[in-house]
C-alpha positions in Angstrom: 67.4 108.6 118.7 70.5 109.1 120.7 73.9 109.6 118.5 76.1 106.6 118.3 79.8 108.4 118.1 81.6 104.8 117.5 80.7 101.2 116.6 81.4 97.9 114.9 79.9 96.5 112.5 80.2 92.6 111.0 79.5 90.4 108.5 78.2 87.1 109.2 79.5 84.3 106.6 83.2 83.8 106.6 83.8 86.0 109.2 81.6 85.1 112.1 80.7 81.6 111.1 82.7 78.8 109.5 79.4 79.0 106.8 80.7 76.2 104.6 79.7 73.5 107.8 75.9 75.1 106.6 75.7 76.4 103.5 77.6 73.8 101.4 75.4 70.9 102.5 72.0 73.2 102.8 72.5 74.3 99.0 73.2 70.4 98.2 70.2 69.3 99.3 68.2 71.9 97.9 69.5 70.9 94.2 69.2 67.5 94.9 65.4 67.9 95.8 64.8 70.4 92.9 66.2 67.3 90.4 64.1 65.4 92.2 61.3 67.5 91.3 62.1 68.2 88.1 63.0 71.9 88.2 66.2 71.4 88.1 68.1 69.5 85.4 71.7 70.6 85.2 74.6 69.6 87.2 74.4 69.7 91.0 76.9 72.4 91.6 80.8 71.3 93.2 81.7 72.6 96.6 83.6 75.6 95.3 81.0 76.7 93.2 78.8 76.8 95.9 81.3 78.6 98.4 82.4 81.4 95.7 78.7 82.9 95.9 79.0 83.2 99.5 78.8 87.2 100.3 76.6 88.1 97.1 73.1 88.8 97.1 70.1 85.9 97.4 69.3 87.1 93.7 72.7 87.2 92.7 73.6 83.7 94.1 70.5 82.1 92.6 71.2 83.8 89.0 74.8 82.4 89.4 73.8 78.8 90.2 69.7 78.8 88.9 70.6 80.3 85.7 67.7 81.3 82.9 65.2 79.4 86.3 62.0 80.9 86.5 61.3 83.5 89.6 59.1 80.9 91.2 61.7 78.6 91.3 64.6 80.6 92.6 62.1 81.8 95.3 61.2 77.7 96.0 65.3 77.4 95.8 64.8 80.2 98.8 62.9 78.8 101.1 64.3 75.2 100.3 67.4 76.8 101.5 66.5 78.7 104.6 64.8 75.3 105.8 67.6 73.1 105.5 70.1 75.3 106.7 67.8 76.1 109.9 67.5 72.3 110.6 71.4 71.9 110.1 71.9 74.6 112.7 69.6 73.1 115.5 71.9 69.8 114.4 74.9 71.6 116.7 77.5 70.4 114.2 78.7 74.0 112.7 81.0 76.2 114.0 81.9 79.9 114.9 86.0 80.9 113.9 88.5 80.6 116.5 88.0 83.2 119.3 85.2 85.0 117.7 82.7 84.8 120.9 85.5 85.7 123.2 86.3 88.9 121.1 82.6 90.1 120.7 82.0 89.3 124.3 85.2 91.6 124.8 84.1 94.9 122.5 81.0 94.7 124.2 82.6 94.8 127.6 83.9 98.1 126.1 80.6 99.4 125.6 80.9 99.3 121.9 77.8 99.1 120.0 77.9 95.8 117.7 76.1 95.1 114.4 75.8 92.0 111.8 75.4 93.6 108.7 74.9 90.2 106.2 73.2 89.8 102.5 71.5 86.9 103.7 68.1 85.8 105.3 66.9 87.6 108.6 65.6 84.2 109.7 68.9 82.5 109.3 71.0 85.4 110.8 68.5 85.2 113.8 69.0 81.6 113.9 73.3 81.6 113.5 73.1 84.1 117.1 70.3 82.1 118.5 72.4 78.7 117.9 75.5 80.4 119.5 73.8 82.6 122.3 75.4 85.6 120.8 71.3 87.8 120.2 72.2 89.9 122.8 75.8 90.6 122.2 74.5 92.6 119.4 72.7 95.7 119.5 70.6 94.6 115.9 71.4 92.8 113.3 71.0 93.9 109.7 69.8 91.8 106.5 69.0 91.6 102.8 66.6 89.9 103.5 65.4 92.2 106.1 65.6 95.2 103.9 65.4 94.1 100.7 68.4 96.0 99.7 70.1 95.5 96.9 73.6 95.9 97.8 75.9 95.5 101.1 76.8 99.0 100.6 72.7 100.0 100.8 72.4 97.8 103.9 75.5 99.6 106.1 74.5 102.7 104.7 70.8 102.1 105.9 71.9 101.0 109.5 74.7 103.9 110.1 71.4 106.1 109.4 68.9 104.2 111.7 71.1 104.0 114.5 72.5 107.5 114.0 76.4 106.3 113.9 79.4 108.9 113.7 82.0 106.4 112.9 82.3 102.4 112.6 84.4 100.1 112.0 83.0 97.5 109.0 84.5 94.0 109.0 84.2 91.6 106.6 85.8 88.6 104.1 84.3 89.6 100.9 85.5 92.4 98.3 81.5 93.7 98.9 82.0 94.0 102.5 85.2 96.5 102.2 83.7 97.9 99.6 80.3 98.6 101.6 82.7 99.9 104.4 84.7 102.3 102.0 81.2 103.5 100.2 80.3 104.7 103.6 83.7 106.2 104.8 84.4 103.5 107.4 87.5 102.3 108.2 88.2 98.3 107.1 89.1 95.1 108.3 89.4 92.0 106.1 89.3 88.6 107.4 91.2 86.4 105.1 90.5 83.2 107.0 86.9 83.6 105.0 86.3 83.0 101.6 88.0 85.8 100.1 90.1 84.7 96.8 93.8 86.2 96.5 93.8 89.6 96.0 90.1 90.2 97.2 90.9 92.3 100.5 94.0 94.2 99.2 91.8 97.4 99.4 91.2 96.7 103.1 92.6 99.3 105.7 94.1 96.3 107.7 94.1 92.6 106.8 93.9 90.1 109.7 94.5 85.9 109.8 93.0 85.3 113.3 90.1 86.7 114.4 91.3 88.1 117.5 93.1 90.6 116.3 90.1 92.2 115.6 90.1 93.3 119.1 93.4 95.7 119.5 92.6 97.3 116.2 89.1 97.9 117.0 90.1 99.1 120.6 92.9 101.9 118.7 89.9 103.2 116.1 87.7 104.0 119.5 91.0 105.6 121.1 91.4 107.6 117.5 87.7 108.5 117.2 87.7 109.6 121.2 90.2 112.0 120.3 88.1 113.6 116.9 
């Protein structure tokens, strides 16, 4: 496989996609049909509860919010999910951030290889670019659920190595996406229009509101990696 000298990699949730529009009412549903099936008997979980898990891993959202639930049901919880959040998506009522098309449409123009690099389900990471008409803005697009990795730092590490990358550029709204980007000596944007709580990006090498600012700061790393 040819070398990859520079690239960008993304997150999905909270950075790409306004995720609450899904998410929130796909994990609602999902309770509500597990109480109504009797496997799940405690409180339906509130809005925030159910937005703070966004970023972790499928096992460590359902041990979060299925607590002491049997492995059969966490994986019922799983599909459940992926179903309703599939048919919410084909409902056209969700939402990508403010210029974040425009921008990828832009690095690309540069000929900058660009990644999703997301702890959730292939199928719904497939189905978010697929809804949007973004597939072939990217040159792959990296999952948990994929790879059955256990942790975001596993899954960037895993695609710098397939795809033979020098240098990147990870960004993200999560503590674990910095973290996967620092972990693999990449240099770090945190987008604190996400989900990220006070605090959770100061480690970030640059900290941006709007999502097109991802563009000029992307566009000096390339300049600085051109020139070793």
């Amino acid at each position: 496989m040819s070398k990859i000298s520079f690239a960008a990699i993304f997150d999905m949730d909270g950075t790409l996609l306004k995720t609450e529009e899904v998410a929130v009412p796909a994990f609602k549903k999902t309770f509500e049909k597990l109480t109504e099936e009797g496997s799940f008997r405690d409180k339906i979980p509130t809005d925030q509860e159910i937005t703070d898990v966004f970023g972790m891993t499928l096992e460590e959202i359902w041990n979060k919010l299925l607590p002491g639930q049997s492995e059969e049901i966490k994986k019922k919880a799983d599909r459940m999910m992926l179903k309703y959040e599939l048919e919410i998506l084909k409902e056209g009522k969700t939402h990508l951030y403010s210029g974040v098309k425009e921008t990828l449409e832009k690095l690309k123009e540069k000929n900058i290889p660009l990644f999703v690099a997301s702890n959730g389900l292939d199928e719904y990471i497939r189905a978010v670019c697929e809804c949007f008409e973004m597939t072939e803005l990217f040159q792959d697009l990296y999952s948990a659920g994929r790879f059955q990795t256990e942790s975001k730092d596993d899954l960037v590490a895993k695609l710098l190595k397939d795809h033979n990358i020098e240098d990147a550029v990870m960004v993200g709204d999560r503590k674990s996406d910095i973290q996967a980007g620092k972990a693999n000596k990449l240099y770090t944007i945190g987008c604190a229009f996400g989900f990220s709580a006070d605090g959770e990006l100061k480690e970030a090498d640059k900290i941006i509101k709007d999502f097109a600012d991802v563009l000029p700061i992307v566009e000096e790393r390339l300049a600085r990696s051109k020139m070793g």
